[in-house]
N, C-alpha and C positions, 0 to 999 in steps of 0.2 A: 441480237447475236443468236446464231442457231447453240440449239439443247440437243443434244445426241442422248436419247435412250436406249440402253441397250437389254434385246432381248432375247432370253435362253429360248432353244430351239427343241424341240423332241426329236429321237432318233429311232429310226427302224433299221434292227442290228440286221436279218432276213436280207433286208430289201437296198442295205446300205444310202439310206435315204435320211436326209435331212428334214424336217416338217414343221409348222408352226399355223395355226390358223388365223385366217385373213384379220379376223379382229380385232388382233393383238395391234397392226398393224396401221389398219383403218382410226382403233381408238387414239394412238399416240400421234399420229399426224392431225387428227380431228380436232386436240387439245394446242397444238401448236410443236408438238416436237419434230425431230426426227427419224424416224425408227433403224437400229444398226442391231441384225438378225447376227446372233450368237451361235454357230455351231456348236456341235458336241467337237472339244477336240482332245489332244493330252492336257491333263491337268498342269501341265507345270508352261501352258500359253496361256492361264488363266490370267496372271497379272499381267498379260499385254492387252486381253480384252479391258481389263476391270481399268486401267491405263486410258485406253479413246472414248471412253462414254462419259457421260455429263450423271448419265441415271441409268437402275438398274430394271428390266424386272424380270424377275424368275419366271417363267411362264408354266401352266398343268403340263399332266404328262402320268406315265408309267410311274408304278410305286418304287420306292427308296428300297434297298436292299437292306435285310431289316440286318443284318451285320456290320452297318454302320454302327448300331445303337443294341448291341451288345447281342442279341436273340436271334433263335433259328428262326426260318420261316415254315409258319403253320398255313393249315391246308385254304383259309381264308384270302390269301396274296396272291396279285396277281400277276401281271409281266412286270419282271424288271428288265431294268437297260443297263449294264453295268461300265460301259462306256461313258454314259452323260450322269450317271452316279457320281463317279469319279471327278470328273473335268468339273461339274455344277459346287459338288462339296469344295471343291478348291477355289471355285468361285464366290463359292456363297462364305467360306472364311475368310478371303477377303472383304466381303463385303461388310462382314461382322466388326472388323477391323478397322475399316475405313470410315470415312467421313461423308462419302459419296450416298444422296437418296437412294433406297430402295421399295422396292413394290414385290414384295411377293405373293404372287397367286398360287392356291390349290396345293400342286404338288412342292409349287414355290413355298409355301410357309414350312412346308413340311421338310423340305430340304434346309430351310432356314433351321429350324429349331432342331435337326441332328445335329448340324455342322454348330449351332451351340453347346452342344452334349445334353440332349432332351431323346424322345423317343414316340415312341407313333402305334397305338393300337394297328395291327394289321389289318383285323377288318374290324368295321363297326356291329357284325353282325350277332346279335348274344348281350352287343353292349348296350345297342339303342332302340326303340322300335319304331324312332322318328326317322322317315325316308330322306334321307342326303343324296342319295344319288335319284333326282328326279325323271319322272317320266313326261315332261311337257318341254316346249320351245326354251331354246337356249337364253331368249330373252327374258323369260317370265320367272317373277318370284314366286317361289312354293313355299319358303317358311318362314320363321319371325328367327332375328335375332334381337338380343339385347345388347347394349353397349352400357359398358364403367361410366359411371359421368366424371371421375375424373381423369379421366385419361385424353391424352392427345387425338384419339379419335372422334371422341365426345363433341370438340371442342370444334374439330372440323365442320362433323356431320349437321352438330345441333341436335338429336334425337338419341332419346334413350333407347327407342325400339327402330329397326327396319324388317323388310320383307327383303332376302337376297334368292337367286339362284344357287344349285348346288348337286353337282357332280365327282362327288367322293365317296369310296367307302373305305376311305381311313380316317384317321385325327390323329389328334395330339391328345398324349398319354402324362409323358414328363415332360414338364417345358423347360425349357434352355435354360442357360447360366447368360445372363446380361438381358434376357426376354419378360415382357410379364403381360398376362392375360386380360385383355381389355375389352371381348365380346363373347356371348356364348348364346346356342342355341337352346331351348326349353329344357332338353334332356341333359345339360350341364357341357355338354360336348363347348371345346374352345373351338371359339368360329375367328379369330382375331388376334393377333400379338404388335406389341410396340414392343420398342428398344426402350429398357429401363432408364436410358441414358437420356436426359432432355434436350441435349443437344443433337442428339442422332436422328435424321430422318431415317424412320426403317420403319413400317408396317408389310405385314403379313396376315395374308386374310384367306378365309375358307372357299368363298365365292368368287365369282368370277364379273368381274365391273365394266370387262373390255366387251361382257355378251348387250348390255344394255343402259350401258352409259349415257347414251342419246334419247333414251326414255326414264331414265331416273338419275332424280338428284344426287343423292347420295353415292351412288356409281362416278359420276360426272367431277364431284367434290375430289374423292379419292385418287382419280388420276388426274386431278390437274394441281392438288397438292404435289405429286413426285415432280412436275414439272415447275411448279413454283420455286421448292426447293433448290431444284437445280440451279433457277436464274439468284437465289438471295446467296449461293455458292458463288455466283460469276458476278455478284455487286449491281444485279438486273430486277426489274419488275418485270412479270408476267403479264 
């Protein structure tokens, strides 16, 4: 039985342009899914999206409007989109709600953990001197994280430590109400969140899995867990 994943989309407000890179795309069909591209639209179509998908995932993107989470923005922040702000947080509250897997990448975790009432250094910069936003190929890992070993990610990966990818210069400051910390980078930065809930598929991660899943494990593990999910939802093996 076909798995519909559904995937948030980034918006250029200028250019009135829809975007999402091929990756996202390539990875979910390569695993066996579907992939159903999510526009930025009004927040209140959001539970028609959250509605047709099997799975979710939040995809990078432009930083959170740091007024979601209480604070003005300092000189550190960089483009917001306040169109796909809106529409994602109503999604992603759904999503918090729901029973449905999710996968949030990058901007995705971070949209996760506002929409739980958590909050987000704006920039890393002052906080860390370890480089998150790297200067090599999008498939290549440049730093180590650590993973919980008891935690559901643990359990998947098998490994206490990995090497990910890593295109951010925010994080996670407060983390969410229903969320709790399950990987971090050397500098203590959360690279990682599961849903406190054990029955909830929902991770949220700093990295990006969809750059080079076809070259690492643990990448591979990760999104074929959201797809697993979805099928033990529909009474299916993967």
């Amino acid at each position: 039985m076909v798995r519909v994943i559904g995937i948030t989309c980034g918006w250029r407000e200028e250019e009135t342009r829809h975007m999402l890179h091929d990756e996202f795309i390539r990875a979910v069909c390569g695993i066996g899914g579907i992939p159903f591209l999510i526009p930025t639209a009004e927040p209140d179509l959001a539970g028609q999206y959250y509605a047709r998908v099997d799975g979710l995932i939040f995809s990078g993107g432009a930083d959170p409007d740091p007024v979601y989470y209480g604070e003005e923005p300092n000189s550190g922040i960089g483009e917001i989109t306040p169109k796909r702000d809106s529409f994602e947080l109503a999604l992603a509250e759904l999503a918090l709600k729901g029973e449905k897997p999710v996968l949030a990448i990058c901007r995705g975790l971070q949209v996760i953990n506002i929409a739980a009432g958590g909050s987000l250094y704006q920039d890393l910069k002052g906080i860390t001197p370890l480089q998150h936003r790297q200067q090599a190929p999008r498939w290549y890992p440049t730093h180590q994280v650590r993973i919980v070993q008891n935690s559901r990610l643990y359990t998947l990966i098998k490994k206490d430590t990995i090497r990910v990818n890593s295109f951010h210069h925010q994080g996670i400051n407060k983390i969410g109400s229903g969320l709790q910390a399950v990987a971090s980078s050397d500098d203590g930065l959360i690279e990682a969140v599961e849903a406190a809930d054990a029955k909830k598929c929902l991770f949220g991660i700093q990295w990006h899995p969809e750059c080079f899943w076809e070259k690492d494990e643990s990448s591979y593990l990760i999104l074929t867990s959201l797809l697993a999910a979805t099928g033990e939802q529909k009474g299916l093996k993967i």
